[in-house]
C-alpha positions as CSV (number, residue, x, y, z in Angstrom):
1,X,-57.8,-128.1,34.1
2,X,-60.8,-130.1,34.6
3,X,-61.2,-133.6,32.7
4,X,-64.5,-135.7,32.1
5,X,-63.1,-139.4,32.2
6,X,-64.2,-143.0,31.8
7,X,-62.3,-145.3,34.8
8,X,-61.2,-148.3,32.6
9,X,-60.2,-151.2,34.6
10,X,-57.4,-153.9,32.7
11,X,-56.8,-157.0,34.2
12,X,-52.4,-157.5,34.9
13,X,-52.3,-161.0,34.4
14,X,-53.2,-164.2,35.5
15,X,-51.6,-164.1,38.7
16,X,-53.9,-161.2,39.5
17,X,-55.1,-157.9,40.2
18,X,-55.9,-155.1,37.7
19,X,-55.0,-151.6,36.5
20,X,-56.7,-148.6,36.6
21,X,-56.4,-146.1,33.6
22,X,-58.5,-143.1,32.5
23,X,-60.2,-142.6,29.2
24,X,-59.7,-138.6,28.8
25,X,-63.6,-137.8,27.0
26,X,-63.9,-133.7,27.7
27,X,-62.0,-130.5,29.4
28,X,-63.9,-127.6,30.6
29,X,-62.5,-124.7,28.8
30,X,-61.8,-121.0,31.1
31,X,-65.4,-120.4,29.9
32,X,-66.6,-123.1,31.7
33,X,-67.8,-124.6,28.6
34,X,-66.8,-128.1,27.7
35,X,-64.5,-129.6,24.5
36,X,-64.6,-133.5,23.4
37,X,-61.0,-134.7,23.6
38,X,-60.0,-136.0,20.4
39,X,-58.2,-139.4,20.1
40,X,-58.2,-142.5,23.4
41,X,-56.0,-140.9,25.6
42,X,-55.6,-143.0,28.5
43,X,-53.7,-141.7,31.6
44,X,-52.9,-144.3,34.9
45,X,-54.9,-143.2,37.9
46,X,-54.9,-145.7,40.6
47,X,-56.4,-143.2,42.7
48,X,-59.4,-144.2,40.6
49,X,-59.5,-147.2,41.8
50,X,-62.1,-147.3,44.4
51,X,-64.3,-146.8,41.6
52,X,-66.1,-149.2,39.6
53,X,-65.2,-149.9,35.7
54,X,-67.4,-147.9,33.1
55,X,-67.5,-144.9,35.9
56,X,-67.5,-141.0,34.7
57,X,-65.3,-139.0,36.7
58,X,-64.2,-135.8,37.1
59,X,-60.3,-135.2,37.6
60,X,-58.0,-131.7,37.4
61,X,-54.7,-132.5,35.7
62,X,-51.7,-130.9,35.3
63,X,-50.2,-129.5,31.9
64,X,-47.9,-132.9,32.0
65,X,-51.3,-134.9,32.4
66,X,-50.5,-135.7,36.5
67,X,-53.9,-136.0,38.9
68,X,-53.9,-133.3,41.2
69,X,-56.0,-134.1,44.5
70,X,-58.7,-137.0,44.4
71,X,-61.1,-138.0,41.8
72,X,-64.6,-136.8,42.3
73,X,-67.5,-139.1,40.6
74,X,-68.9,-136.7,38.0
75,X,-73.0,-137.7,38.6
76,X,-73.8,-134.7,40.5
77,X,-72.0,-132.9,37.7
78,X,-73.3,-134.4,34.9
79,X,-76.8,-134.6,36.7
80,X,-76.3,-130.4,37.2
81,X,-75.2,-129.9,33.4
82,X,-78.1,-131.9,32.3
83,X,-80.4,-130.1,34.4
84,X,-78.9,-126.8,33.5
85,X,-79.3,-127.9,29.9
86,X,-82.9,-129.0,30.4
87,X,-83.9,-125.5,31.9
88,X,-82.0,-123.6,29.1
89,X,-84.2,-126.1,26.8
90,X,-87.4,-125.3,28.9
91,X,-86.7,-121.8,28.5
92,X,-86.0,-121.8,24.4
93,X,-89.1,-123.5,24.4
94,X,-90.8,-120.9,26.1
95,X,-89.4,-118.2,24.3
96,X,-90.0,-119.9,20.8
97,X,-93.8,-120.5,22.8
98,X,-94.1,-116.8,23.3
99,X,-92.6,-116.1,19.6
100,X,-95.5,-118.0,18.3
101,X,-98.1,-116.3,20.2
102,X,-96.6,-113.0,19.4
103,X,-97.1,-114.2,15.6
104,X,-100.3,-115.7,15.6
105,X,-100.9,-112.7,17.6
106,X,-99.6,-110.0,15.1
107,X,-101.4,-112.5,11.6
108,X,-104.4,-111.9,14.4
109,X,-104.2,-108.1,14.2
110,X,-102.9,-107.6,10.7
111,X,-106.5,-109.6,10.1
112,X,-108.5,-107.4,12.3
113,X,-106.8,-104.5,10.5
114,X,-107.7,-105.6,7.0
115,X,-111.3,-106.3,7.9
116,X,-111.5,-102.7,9.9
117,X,-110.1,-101.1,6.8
118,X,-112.5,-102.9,4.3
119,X,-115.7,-102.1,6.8
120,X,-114.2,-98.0,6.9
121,X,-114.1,-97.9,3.2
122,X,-117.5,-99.9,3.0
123,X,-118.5,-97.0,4.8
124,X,-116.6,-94.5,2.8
125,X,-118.7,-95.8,0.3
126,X,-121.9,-95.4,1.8
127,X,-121.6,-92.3,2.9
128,X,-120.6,-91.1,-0.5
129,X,-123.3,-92.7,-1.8
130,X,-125.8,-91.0,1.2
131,X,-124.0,-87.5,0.4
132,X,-124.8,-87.8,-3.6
133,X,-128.5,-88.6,-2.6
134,X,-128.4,-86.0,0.2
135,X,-127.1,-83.2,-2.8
136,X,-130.0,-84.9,-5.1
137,X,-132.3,-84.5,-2.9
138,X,-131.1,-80.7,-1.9
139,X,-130.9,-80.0,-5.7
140,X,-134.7,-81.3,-5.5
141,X,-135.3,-78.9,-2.6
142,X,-134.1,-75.9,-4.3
143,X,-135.6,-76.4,-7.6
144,X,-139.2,-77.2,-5.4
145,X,-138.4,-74.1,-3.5
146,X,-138.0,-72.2,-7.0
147,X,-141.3,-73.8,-8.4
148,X,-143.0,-72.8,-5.2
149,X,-141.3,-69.1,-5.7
150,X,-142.7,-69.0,-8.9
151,X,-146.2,-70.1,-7.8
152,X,-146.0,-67.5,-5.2
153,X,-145.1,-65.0,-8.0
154,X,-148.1,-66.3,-10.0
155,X,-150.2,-66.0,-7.2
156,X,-149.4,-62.7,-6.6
157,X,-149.6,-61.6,-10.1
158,X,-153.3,-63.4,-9.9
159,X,-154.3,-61.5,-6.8
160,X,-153.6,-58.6,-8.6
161,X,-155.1,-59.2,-11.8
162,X,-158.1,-60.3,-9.2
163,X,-157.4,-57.2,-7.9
164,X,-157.7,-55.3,-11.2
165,X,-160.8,-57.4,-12.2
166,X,-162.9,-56.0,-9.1
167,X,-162.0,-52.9,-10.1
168,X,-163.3,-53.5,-13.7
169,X,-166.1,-55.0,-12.5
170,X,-166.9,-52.4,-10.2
171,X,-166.4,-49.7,-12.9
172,X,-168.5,-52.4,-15.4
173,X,-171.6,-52.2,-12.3
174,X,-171.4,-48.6,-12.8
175,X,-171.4,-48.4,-16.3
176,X,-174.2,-50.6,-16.2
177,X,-175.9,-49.0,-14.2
178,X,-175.1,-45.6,-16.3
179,X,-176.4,-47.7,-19.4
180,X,-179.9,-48.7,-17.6
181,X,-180.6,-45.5,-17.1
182,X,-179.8,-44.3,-19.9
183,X,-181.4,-47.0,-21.7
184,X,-184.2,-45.7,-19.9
185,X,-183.8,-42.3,-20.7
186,X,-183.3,-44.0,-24.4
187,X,-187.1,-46.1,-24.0
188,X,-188.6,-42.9,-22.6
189,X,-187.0,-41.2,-25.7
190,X,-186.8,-44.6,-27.9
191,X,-184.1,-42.7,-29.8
192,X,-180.2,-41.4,-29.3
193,X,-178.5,-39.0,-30.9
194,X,-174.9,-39.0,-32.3
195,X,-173.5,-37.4,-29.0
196,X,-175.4,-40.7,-26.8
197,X,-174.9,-43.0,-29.2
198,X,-170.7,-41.8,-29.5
199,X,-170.6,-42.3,-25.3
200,X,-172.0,-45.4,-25.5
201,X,-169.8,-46.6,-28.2
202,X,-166.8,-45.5,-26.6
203,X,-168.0,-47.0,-23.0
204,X,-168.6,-50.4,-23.9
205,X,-165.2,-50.5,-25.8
206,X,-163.8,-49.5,-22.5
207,X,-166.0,-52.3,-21.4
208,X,-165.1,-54.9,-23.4
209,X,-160.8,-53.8,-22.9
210,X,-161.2,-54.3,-19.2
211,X,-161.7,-58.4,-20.0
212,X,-158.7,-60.2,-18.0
213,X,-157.0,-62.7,-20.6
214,X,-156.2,-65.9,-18.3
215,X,-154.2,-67.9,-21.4
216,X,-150.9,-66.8,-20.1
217,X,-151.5,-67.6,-16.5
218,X,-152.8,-71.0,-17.2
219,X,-149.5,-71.8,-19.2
220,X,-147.6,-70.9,-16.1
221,X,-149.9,-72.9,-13.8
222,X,-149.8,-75.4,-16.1
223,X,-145.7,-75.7,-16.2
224,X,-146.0,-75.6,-12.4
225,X,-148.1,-78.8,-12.2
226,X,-146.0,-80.3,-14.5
227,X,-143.2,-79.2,-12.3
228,X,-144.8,-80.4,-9.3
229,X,-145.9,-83.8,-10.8
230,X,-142.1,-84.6,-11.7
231,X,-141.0,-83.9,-8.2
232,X,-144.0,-85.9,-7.0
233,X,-142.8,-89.0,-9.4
234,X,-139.0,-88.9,-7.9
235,X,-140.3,-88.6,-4.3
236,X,-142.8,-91.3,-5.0
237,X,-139.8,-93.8,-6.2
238,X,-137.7,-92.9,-2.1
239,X,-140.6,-93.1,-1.1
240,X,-141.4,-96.8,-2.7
241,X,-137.4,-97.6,-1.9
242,X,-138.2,-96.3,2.1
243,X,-140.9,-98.8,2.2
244,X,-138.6,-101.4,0.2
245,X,-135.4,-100.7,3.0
246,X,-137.8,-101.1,6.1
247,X,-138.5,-104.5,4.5
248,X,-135.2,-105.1,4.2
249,X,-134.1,-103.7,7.6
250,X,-136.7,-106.0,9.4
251,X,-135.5,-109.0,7.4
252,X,-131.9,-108.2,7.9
253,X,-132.2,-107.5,11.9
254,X,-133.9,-111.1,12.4
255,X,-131.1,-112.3,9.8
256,X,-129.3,-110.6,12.8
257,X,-131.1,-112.6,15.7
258,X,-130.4,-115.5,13.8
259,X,-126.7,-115.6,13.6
260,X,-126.3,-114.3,16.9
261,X,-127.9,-117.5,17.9
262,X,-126.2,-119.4,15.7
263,X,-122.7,-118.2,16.9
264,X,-123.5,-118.7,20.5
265,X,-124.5,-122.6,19.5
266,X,-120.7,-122.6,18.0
267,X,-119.3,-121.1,21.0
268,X,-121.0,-123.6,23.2
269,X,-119.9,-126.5,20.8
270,X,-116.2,-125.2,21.0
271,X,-116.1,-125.2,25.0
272,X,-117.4,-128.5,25.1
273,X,-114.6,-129.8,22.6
274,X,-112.0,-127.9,24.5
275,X,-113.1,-129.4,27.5
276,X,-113.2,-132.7,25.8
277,X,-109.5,-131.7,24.6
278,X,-108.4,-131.2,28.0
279,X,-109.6,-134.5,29.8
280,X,-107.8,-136.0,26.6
281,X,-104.5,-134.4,27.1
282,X,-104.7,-135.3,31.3
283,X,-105.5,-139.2,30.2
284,X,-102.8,-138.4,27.6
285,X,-100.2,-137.2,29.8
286,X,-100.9,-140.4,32.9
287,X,-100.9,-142.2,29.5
288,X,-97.3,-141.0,29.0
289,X,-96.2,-141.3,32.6
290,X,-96.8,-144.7,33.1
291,X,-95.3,-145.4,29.7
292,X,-92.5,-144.0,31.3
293,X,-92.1,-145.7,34.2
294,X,-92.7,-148.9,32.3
295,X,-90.0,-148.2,29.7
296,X,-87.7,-147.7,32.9
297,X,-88.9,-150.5,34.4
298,X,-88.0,-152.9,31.4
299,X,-84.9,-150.9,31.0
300,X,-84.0,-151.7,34.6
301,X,-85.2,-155.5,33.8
302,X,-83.4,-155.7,31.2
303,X,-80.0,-154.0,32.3
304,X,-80.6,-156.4,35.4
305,X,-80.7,-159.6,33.0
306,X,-77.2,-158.3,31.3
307,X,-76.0,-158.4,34.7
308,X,-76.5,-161.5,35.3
309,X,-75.8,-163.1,32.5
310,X,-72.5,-161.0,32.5
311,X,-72.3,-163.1,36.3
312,X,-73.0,-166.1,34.8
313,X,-70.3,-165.9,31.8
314,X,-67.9,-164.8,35.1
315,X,-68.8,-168.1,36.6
316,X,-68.0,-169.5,33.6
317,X,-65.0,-168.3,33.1
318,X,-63.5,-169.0,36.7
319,X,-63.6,-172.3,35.3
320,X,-62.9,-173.9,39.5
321,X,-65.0,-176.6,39.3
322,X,-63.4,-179.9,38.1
323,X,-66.5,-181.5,36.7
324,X,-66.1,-178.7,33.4
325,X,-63.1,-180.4,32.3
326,X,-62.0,-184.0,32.1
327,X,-58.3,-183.8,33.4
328,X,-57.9,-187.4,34.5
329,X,-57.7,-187.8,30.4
330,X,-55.4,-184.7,29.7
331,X,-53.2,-184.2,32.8
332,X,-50.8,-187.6,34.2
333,X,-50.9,-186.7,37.8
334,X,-48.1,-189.1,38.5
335,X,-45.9,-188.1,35.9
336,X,-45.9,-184.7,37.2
337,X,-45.7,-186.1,41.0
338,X,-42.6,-188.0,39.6
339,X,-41.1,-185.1,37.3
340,X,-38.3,-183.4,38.6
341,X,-39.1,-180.5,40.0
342,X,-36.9,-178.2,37.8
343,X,-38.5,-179.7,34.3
344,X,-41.7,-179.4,36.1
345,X,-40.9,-175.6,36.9
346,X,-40.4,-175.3,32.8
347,X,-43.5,-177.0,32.4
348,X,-45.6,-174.7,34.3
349,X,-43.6,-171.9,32.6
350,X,-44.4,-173.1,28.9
351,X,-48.2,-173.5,30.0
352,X,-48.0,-170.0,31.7
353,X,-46.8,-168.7,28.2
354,X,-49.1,-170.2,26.2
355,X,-52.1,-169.0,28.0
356,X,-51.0,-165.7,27.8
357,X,-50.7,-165.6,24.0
358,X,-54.3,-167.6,23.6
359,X,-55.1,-165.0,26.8
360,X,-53.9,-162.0,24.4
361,X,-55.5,-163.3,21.7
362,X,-58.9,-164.0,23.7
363,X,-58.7,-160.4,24.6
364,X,-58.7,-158.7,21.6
365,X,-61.7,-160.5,20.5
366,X,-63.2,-159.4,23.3
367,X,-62.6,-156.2,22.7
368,X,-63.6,-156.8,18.9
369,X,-66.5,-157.9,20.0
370,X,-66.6,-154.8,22.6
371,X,-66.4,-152.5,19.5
372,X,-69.1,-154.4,17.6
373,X,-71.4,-153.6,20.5
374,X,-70.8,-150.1,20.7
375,X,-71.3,-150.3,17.0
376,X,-74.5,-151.9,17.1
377,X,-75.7,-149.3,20.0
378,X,-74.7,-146.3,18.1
379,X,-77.0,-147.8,14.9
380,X,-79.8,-148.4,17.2
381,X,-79.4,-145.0,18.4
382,X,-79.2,-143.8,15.0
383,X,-82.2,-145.9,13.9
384,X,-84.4,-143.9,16.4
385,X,-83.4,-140.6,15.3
386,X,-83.4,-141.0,11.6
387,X,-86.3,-140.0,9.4
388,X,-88.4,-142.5,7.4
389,X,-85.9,-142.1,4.3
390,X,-82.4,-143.1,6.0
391,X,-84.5,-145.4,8.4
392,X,-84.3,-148.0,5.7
393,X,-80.5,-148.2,5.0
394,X,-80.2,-147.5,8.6
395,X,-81.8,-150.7,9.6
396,X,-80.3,-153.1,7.2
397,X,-76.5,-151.8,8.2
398,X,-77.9,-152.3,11.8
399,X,-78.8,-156.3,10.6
400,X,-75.3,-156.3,9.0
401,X,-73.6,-155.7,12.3
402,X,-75.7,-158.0,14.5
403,X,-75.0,-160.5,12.2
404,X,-71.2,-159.9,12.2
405,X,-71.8,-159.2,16.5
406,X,-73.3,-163.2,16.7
407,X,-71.0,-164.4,14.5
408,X,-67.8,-163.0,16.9
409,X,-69.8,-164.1,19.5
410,X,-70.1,-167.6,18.9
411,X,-66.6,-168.2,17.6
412,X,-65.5,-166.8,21.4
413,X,-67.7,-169.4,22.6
414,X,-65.0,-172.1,21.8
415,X,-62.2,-169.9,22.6
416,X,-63.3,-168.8,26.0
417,X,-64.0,-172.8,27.1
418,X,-60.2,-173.6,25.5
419,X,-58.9,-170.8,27.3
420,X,-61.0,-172.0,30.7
421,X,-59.7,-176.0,29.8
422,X,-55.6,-174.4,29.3
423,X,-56.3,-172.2,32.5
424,X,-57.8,-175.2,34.5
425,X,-54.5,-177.4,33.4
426,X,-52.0,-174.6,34.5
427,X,-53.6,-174.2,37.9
428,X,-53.1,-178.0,38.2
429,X,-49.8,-178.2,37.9
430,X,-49.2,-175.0,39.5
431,X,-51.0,-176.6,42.7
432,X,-48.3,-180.1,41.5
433,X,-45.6,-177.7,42.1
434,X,-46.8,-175.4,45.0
435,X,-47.1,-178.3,47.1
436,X,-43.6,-180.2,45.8
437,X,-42.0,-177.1,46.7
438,X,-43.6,-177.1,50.2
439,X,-45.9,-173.7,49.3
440,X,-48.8,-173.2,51.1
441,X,-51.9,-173.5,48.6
442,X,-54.3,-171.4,48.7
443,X,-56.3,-171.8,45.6
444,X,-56.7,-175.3,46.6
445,X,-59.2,-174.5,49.5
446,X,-61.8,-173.7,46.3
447,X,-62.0,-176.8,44.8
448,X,-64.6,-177.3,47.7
449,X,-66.5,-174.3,46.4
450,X,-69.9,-175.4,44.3
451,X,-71.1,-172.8,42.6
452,X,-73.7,-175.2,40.8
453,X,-76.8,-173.8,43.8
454,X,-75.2,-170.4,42.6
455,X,-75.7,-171.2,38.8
456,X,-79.0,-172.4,39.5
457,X,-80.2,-169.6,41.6
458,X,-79.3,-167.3,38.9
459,X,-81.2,-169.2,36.6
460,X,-84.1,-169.2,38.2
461,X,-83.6,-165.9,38.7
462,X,-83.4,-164.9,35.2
463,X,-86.3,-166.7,34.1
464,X,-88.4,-164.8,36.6
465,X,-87.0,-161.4,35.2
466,X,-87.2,-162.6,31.5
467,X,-91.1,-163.2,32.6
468,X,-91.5,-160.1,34.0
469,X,-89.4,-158.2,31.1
470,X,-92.0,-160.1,28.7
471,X,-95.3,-158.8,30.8
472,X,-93.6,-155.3,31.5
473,X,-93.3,-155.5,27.1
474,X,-96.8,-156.5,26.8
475,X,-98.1,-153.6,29.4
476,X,-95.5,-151.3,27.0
477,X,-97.0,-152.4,23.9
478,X,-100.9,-151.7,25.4
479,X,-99.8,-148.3,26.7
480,X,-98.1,-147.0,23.6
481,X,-101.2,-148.2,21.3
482,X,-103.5,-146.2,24.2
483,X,-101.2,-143.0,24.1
484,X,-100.9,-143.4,20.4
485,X,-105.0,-143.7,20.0
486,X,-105.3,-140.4,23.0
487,X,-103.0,-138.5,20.4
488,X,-105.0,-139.5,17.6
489,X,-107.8,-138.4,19.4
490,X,-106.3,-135.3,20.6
491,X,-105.1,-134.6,17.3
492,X,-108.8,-134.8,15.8
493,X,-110.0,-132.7,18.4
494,X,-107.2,-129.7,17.9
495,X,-108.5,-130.2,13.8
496,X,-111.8,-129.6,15.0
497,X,-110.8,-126.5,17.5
498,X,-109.5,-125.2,14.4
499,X,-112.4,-126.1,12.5
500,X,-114.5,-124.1,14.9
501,X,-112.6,-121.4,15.6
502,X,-112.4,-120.5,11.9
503,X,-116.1,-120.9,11.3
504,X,-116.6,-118.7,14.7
505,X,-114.5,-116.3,13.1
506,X,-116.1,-116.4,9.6
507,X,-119.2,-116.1,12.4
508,X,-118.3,-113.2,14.0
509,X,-117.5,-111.3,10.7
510,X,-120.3,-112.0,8.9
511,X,-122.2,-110.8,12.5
512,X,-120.5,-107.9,12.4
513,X,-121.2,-106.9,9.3
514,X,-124.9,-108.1,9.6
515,X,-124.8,-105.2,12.2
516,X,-122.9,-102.9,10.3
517,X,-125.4,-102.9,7.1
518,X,-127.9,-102.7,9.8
519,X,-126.6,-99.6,11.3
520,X,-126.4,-98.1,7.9
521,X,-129.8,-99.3,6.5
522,X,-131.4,-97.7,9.5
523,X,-129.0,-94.6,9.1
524,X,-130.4,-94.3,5.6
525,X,-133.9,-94.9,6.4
526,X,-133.9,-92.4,9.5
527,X,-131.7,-89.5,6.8
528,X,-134.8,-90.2,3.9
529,X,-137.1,-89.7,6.9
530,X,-135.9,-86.7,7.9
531,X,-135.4,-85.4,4.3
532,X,-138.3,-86.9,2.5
533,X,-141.2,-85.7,4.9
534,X,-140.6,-82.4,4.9
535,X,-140.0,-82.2,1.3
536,X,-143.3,-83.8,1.2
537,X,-144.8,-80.9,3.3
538,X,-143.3,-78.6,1.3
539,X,-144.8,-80.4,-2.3
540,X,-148.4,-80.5,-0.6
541,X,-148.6,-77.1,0.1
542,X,-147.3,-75.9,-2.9
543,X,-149.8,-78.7,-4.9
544,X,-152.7,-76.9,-2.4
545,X,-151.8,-73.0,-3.8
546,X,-151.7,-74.1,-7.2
547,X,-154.7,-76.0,-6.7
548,X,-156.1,-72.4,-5.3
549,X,-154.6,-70.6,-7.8
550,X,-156.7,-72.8,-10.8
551,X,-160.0,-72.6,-9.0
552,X,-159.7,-68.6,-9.4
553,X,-158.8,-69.0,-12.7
554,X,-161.5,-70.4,-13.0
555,X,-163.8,-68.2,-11.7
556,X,-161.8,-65.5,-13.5
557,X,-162.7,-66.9,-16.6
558,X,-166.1,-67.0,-16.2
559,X,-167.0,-63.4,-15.0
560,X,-164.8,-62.7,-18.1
561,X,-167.7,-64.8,-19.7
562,X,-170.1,-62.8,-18.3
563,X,-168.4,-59.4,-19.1
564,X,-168.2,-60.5,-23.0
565,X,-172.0,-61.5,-22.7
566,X,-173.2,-58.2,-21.0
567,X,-170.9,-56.0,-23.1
568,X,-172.2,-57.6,-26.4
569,X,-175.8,-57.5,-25.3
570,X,-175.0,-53.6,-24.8
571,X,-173.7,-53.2,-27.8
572,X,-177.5,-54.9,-29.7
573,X,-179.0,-52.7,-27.3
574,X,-176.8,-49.1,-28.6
575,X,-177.3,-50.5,-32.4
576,X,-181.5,-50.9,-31.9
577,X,-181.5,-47.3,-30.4
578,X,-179.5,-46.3,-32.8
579,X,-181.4,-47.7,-35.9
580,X,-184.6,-46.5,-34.2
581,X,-183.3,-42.9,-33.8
582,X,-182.3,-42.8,-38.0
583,X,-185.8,-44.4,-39.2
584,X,-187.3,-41.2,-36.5
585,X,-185.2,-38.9,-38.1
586,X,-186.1,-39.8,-41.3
């Protein structure tokens, strides 16, 4: 099965060299997925050796926990599960991308729906409201149609009463002329006797019944004017609303103009902030990149100063050159040049011993102090992920522990230099006794070594990286308030894409129903058109008969007039003759 480890390197002992060991931290399950291995399980692997301490390897061990074949260094395959990981992120992104297009998509539609369904039913409305005018104005039609039915009837009726009247009046010419002569026969005479004077009695009665009585036909022509004003009075008011609605429809199609104009202004506006948006967001991202590579940079820096001052605490600790320690005062040279060589030998051994415990002890400080760094790392970490509520507590437990980290830190101060002085004393007398015993010595070929030019170097060194780390900070600091200012600024511009899309929208809709009562005002006005004129046509010419129709009442009654006039002047006439004939007879 295949293991993630840690190579951990432990030092054997003064006398040197160091042990390799394996920190187990994941398996790959038959899924090829991967499990954290609970506990420190540590697991001897000198074939790890060739690699450096703080390395990730991968390793296949046995079910008894042996190394089968060589250890392979686990960046390529952490750099492949990271980049697997990355794409699988990329690709959620995506997809959660697409989702919320596919949403704002759908709220898009579902909008577009709603405002489709409130126009139909606008329209549902409207043409209701055009179909009860359209059965109005039928109902108007028909009842015209019967007015002008019963104006034809009356006209009819007229023409033959007119009819009837010619007649009468040509029987009333005859009569007359019956009566003039025999009024003449009557002056020739100048009397009538009862036989004349009975005809002439009984023909101008007949006379006087063949008088046309108009009464009844000017009640009907009256009703029909009355009819035919009321009908004039409704289509006077669509007509006076026509006139009204063509005012309205001009106002409405420059209203039209207007914010067709005004929506194209908006559009306009709305590229140029998107373009504005988008030189924003390509400063923005150079912005980011160079933050980036100067957050590496100081990384690097600053990795690069703990390495060195990891070198220069190694320098320390070799502890070689003489001038550290003042030995003259601690060590009697010729006592030990003098001391037998077997209570020398215990010597050495009781110093050997007691650097071991103080080295034990030094050791688990260091890895105290090892533990209170992972500590302090894992808070940091914590500190950057944490919202602003847990920030706070966050923060001061982080003080805590780099308090308690300095403290440890210091107090190894003293121990490393006592463990450096005790180690510096041993390898004197162990040189003593080397060279009593006739041992070749060669630790004693590096007291010539000065690692002081080293020390210095170093230094100088550091103080040129802690320089640049400071300017790289400073370049950090300028570039995070510039990419912070380009969000703000990109931020401000996405409010005001919103800004303008919604007013474009609000735009567009009230544009669209600006055409849409457009569309129906003109429908209207071109349905009364169509409806009203010939209506109109049909009014006039009925208004024009019945206008006919009165002047031959009219006339009517005035050769009825003259019929009453000429019948009672016949009737003086019979009644002279008459009393003329009793005085002759008398």
């Amino acid at each position: 099965m295949l293991y993630l480890a840690e190579v951990q390197k432990q030092s054997k002992g003064f006398m040197g060299g160091s042990e390799t060991k394996l920190k187990l931290l994941a398996c790959q399950r038959n899924d090829r997925s991967w499990s954290i291995v609970p506990g420190n399980e540590l697991i001897g692997a000198e074939e790890a050796s060739n690699f450096g301490d703080g390395s990730l390897v991968i390793v296949n061990l046995s079910t008894n926990r042996q190394i089968q074949g060589e250890p392979e260094s686990a960046s390529k395959r952490v750099i492949g599960i990271l980049q697997g990981f990355s794409r699988l992120l990329e690709k959620t992104k995506n997809q959660e991308d697409e989702i919320g297009q596919w949403k704002e998509s759908l709220t898009i539609q579902s909008e577009e729906l709603s405002r489709r369904e409130m126009e139909m039913e606008n329209r549902l409305e409207r043409l209701e409201q055009m179909e009860e005018e359209y059965k109005q104005l039928e109902q108007q039609k028909k009842e015209i149609i019967l007015v002008k039915e019963e104006a034809d009837r009356i006209k009819e009726e007229f023409e033959r009463k007119s009819q009837e009247l010619k007649g009468a009046w040509e029987q009333l010419r005859g009569e007359q002329q019956s009566l003039q002569q025999q009024r003449s026969e009557i002056q020739h005479s100048n009397v009538l006797d009862e036989v004349q004077t009975s005809a002439m009695q009984a023909l101008i009665e007949s006379l006087s019944l063949t008088t046309q009585p108009t009464e009844l036909v000017k009640e009907h022509l009256t009703q029909a004017f009355t009819a035919v004003n009321a009908h004039q009075e409704y289509l006077d008011r669509h007509w006076q609303q026509l006139k009204q609605q063509k005012g309205s429809l001009e106002h409405q199609q420059q209203e039209v103009v207007r914010q067709r104009e005004e929506l194209t202004q908006s559009r306009q506006e709305l590229e140029a902030i998107l373009t504005a948006s988008e030189e924003t967001k390509i400063q923005l991202r150079v912005k980011q990149e160079s933050l980036a590579t100067k957050q590496d940079l100081a990384q690097w820096l600053k990795d690069w100063q703990q390495i060195e001052e990891e070198l220069q605490e190694t320098i320390a600790r070799i502890g070689i050159e003489s001038g550290d320690f003042d030995l003259e005062a601690k060590i009697d040279f010729a006592a030990l040049e003098n001391m037998p060589l077997i209570e020398l030998q215990k010597v050495v051994d009781r110093l050997q011993q007691d650097l071991e415990k103080v080295m034990r002890f030094v050791n688990e400080q260091e890895e105290e102090l090892n533990c209170q760094c992972q500590t302090v790392e894992e808070l940091e970490a914590k500190v950057k992920a944490a919202n602003e509520l847990d920030r706070l507590a966050l923060e001061q437990e982080l003080a805590e522990e780099k308090e308690a980290k300095k403290m440890l830190d210091e107090t190894l101060v003293g121990q490393r230099r006592s463990l450096r002085e005790r180690e510096a004393i041993l390898l004197q007398h162990l040189r003593i006794l080397k060279r009593r015993q006739g041992t070749l010595d060669l630790d004693a070929q590096l007291e010539g070594i000065d690692l002081e030019p080293l020390k210095q170097k170093l230094e100088q060194q550091q103080r040129q990286i802690a320089e640049q780390h400071w300017q790289v900070i400073q370049e950090i600091a300028q570039l995070e308030q510039d990419v912070q200012q380009l969000q703000q600024n990109l931020q401000q511009q996405s409010s005001q894409q919103e800004i303008f899309k919604q007013n474009i929208k609000q735009k567009e809709e009230h544009w669209e129903q600006a055409k849409i009562a457009v569309v129906q005002l003109q429908s209207k006005l071109d349905f009364y058109q169509q409806h009203l004129q010939p209506l109109q046509d049909c009014l006039n010419k009925l208004r024009q008969k019945l206008e006919a129709i009165e002047e031959l009442i009219v006339t009517l009654t005035e050769n009825n007039n003259l019929q009453d006039r000429a019948v009672n002047q016949m009737r003086q006439i019979v009644q002279e003759l008459t009393t003329t004939s009793k005085i002759s007879a008398s």
